[in-house]
PDB file as gemmi writes it, atoms N, CA and C in Angstrom:
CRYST1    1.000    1.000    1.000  90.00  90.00  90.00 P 1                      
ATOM      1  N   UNK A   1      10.948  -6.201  17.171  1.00  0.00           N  
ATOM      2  CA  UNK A   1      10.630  -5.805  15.815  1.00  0.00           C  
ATOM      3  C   UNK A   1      11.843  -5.078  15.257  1.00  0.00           C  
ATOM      4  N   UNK A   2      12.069  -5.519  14.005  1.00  0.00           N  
ATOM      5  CA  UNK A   2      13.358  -4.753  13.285  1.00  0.00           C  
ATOM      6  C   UNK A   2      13.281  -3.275  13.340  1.00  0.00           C  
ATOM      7  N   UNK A   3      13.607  -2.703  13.248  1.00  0.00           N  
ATOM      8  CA  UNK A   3      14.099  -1.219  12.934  1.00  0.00           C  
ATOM      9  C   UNK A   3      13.030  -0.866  11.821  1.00  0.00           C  
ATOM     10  N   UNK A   4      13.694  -1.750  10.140  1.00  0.00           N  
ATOM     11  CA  UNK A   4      13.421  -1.775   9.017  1.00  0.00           C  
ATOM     12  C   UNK A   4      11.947  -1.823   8.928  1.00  0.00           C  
ATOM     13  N   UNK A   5      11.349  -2.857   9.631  1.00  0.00           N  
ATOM     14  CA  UNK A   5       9.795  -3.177   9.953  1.00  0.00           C  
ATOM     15  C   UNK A   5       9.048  -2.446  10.194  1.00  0.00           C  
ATOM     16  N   UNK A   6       9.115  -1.739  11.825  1.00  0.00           N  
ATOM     17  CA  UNK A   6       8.724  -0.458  12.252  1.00  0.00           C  
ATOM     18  C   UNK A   6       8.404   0.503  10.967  1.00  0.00           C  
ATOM     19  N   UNK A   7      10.016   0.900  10.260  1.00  0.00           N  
ATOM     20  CA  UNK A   7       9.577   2.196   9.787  1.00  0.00           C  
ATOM     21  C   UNK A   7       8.783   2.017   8.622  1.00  0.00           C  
ATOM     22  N   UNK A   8       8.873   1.015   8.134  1.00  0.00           N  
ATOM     23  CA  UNK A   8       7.947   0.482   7.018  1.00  0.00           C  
ATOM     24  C   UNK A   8       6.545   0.639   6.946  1.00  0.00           C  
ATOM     25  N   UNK A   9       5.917  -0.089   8.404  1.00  0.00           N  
ATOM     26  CA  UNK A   9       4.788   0.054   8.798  1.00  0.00           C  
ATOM     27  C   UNK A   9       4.508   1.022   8.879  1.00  0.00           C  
ATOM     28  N   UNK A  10       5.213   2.223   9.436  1.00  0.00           N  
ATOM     29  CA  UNK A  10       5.001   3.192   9.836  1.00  0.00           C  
ATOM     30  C   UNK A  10       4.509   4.109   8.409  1.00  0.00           C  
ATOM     31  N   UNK A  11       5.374   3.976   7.615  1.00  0.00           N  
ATOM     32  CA  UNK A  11       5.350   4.544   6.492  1.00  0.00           C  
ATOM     33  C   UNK A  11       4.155   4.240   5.713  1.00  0.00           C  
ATOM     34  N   UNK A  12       3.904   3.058   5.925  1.00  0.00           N  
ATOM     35  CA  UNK A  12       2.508   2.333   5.097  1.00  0.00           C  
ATOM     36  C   UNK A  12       1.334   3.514   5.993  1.00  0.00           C  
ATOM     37  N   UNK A  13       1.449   3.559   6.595  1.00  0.00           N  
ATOM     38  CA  UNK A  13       0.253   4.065   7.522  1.00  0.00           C  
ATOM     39  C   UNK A  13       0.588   5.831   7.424  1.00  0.00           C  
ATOM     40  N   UNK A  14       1.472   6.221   7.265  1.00  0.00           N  
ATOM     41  CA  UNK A  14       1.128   7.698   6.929  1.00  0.00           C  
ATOM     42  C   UNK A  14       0.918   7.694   5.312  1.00  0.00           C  
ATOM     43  N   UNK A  15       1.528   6.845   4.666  1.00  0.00           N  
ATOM     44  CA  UNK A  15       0.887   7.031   3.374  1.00  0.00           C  
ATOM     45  C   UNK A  15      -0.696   7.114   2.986  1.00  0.00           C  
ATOM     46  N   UNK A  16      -1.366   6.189   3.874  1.00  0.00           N  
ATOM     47  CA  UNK A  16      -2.599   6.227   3.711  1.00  0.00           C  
ATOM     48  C   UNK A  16      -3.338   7.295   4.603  1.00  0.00           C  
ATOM     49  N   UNK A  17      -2.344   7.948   5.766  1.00  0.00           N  
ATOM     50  CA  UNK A  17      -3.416   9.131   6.136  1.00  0.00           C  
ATOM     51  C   UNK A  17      -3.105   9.980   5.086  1.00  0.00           C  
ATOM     52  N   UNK A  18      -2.031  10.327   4.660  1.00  0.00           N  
ATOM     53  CA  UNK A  18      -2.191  11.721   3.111  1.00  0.00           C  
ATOM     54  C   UNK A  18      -3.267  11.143   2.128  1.00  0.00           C  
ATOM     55  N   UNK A  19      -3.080   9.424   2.128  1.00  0.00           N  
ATOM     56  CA  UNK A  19      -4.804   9.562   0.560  1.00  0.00           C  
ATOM     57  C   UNK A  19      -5.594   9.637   1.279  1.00  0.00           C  
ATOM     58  N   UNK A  20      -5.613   9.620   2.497  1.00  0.00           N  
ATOM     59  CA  UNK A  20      -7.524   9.498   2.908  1.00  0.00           C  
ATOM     60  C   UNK A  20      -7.413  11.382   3.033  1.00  0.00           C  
ATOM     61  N   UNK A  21      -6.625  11.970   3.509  1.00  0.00           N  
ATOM     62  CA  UNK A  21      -6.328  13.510   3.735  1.00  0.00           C  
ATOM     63  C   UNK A  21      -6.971  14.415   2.018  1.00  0.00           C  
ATOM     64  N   UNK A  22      -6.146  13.702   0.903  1.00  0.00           N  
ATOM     65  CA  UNK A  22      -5.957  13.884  -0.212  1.00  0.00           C  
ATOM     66  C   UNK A  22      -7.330  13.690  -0.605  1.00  0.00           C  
ATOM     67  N   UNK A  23      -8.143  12.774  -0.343  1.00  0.00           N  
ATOM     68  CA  UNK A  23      -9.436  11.755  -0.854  1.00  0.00           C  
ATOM     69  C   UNK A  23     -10.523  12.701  -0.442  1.00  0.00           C  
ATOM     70  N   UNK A  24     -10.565  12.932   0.774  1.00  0.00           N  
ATOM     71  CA  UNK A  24     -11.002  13.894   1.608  1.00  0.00           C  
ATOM     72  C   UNK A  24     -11.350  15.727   1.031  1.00  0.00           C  
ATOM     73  N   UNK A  25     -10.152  15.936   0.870  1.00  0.00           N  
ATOM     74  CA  UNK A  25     -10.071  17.479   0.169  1.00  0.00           C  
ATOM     75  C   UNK A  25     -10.298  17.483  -1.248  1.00  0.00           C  
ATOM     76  N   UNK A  26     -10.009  16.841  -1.744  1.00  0.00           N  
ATOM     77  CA  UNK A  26     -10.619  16.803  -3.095  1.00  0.00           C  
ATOM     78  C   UNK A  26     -11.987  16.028  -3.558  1.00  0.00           C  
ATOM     79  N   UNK A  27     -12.768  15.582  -2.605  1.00  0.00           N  
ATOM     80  CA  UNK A  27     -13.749  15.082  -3.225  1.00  0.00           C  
ATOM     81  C   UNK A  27     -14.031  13.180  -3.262  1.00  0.00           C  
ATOM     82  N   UNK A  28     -13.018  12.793  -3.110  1.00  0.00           N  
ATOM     83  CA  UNK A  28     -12.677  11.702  -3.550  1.00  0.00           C  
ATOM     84  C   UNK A  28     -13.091  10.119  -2.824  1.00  0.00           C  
ATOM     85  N   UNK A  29     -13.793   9.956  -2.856  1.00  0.00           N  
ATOM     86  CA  UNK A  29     -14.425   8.531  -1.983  1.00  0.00           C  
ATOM     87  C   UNK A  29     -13.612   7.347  -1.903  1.00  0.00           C  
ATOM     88  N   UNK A  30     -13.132   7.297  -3.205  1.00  0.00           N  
ATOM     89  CA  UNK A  30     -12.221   5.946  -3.570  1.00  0.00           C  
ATOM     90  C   UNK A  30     -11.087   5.953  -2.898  1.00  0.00           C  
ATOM     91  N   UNK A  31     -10.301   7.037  -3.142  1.00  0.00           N  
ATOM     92  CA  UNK A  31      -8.939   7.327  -2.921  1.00  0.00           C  
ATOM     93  C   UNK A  31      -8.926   7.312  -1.270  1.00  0.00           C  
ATOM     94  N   UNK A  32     -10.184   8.138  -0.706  1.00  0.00           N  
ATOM     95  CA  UNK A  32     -10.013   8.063   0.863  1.00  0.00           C  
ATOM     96  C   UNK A  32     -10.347   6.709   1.421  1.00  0.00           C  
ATOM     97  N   UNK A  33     -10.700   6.170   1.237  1.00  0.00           N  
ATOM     98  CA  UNK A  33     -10.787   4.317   1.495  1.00  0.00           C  
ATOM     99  C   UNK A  33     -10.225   3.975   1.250  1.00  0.00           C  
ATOM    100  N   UNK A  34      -8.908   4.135   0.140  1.00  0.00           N  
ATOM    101  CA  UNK A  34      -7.992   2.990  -0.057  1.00  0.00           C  
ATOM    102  C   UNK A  34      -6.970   3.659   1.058  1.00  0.00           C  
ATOM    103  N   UNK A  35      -7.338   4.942   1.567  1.00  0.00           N  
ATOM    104  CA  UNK A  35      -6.223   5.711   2.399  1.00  0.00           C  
ATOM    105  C   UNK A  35      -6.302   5.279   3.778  1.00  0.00           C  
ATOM    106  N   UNK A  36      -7.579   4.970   4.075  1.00  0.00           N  
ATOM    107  CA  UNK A  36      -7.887   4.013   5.467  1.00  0.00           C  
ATOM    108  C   UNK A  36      -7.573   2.688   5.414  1.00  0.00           C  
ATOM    109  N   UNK A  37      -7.092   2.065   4.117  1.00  0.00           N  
ATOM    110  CA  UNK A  37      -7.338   0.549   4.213  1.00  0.00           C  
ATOM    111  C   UNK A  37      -5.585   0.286   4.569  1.00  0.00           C  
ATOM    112  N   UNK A  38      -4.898   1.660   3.760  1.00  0.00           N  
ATOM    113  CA  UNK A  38      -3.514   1.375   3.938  1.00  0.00           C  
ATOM    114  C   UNK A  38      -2.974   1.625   5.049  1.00  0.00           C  
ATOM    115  N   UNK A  39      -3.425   2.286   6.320  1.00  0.00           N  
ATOM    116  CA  UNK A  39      -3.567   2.733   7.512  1.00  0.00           C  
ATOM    117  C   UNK A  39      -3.666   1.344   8.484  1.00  0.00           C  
ATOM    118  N   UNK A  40      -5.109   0.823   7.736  1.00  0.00           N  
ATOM    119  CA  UNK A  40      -5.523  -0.547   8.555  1.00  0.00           C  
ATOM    120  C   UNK A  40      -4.329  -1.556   8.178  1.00  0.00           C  
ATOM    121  N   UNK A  41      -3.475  -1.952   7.356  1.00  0.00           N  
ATOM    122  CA  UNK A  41      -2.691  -2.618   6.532  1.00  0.00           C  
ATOM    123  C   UNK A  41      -1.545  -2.354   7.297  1.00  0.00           C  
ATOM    124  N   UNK A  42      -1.200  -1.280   7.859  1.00  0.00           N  
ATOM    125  CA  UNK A  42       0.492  -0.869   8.804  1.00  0.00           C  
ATOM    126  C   UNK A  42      -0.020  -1.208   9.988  1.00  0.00           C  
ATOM    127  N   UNK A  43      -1.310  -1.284  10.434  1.00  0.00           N  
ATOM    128  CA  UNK A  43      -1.472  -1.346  11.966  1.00  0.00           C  
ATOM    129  C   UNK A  43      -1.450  -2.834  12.060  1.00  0.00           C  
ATOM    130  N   UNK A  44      -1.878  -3.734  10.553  1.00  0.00           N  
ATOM    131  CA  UNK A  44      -2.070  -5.306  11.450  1.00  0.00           C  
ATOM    132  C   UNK A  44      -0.498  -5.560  11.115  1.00  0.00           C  
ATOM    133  N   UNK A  45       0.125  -5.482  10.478  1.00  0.00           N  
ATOM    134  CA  UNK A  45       1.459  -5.388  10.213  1.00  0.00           C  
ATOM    135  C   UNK A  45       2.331  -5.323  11.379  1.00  0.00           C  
ATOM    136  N   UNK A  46       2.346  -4.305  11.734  1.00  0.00           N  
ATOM    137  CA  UNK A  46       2.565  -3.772  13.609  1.00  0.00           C  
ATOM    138  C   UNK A  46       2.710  -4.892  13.978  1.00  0.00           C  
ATOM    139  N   UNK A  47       1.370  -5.630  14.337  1.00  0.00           N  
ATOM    140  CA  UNK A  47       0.992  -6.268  15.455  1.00  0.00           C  
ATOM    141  C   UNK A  47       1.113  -7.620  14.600  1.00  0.00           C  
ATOM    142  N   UNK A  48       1.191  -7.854  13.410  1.00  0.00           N  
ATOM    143  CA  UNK A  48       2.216  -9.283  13.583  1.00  0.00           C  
ATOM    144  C   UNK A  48       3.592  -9.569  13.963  1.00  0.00           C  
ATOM    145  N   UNK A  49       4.476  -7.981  14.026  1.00  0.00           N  
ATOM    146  CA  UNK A  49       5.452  -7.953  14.112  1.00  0.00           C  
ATOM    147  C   UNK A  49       5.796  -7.862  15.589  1.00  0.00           C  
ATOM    148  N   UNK A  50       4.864  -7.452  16.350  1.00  0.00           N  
ATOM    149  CA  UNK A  50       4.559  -7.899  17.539  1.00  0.00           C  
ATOM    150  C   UNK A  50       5.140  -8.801  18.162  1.00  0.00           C  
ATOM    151  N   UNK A  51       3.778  -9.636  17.960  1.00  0.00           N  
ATOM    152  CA  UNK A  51       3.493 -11.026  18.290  1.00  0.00           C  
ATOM    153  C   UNK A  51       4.433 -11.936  17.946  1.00  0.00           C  
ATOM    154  N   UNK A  52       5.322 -11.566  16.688  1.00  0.00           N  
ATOM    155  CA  UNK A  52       6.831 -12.226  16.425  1.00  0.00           C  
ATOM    156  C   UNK A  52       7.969 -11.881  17.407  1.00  0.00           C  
ATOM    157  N   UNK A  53       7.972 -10.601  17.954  1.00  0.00           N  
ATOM    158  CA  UNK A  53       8.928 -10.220  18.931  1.00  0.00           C  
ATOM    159  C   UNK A  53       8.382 -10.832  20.229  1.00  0.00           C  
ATOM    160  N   UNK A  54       7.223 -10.990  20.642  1.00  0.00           N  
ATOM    161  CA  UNK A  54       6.563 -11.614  21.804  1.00  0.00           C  
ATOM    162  C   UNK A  54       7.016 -13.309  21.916  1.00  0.00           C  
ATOM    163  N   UNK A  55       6.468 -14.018  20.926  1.00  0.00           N  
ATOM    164  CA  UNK A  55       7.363 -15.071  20.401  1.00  0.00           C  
ATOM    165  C   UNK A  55       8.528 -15.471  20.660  1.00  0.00           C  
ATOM    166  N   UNK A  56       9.378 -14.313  20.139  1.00  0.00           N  
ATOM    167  CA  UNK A  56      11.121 -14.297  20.712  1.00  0.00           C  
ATOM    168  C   UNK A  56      11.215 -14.389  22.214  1.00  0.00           C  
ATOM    169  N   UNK A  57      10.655 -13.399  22.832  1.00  0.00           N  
ATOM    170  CA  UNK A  57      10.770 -13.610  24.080  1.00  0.00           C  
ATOM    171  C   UNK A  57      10.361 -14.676  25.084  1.00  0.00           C  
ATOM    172  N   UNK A  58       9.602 -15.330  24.461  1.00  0.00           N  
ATOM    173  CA  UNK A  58       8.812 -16.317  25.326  1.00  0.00           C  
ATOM    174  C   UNK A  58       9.802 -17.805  25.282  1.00  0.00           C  
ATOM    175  N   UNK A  59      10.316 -18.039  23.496  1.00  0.00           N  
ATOM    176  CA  UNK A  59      11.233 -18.660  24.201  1.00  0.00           C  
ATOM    177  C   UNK A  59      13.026 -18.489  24.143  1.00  0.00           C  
ATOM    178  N   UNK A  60      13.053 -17.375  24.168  1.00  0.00           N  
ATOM    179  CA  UNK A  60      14.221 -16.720  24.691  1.00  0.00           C  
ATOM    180  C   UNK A  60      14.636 -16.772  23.503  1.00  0.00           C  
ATOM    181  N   UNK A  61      14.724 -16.386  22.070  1.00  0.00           N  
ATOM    182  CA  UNK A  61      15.680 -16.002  21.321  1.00  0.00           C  
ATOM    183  C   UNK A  61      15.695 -14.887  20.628  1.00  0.00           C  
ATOM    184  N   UNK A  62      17.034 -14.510  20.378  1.00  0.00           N  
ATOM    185  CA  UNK A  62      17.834 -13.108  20.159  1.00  0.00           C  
ATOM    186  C   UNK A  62      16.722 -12.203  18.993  1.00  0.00           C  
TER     187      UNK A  62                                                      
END                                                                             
């Protein structure tokens, strides 16, 4: 997995723990669901990026 990818994902997924955090403390139902969905959204992300690096390896390229 790229570098770029990783931190992306990564980023997608703390963005959505501050709205569900945010959604949470203020009241907010909407905002904290879209804060879990963006959470769920970096994790399948992850794991296509995965399964693309798994890919690489299986048949050997760089």
């Amino acid at each position: 997995m790229s570098a770029e990818d990783k931190a992306a994902n990564t980023g997608g997924k703390l963005k959505g723990k501050m709205k569900e955090t945010t959604g949470k403390a203020v009241g907010n139902p909407r905002l904290e669901a879209e804060g879990k969905a963006d959470q769920v959204m970096g994790d399948i992300k992850q794991a296509g990026e995965k399964i693309k690096d798994a890919g690489k390896d299986i048949l050997g390229n760089p």
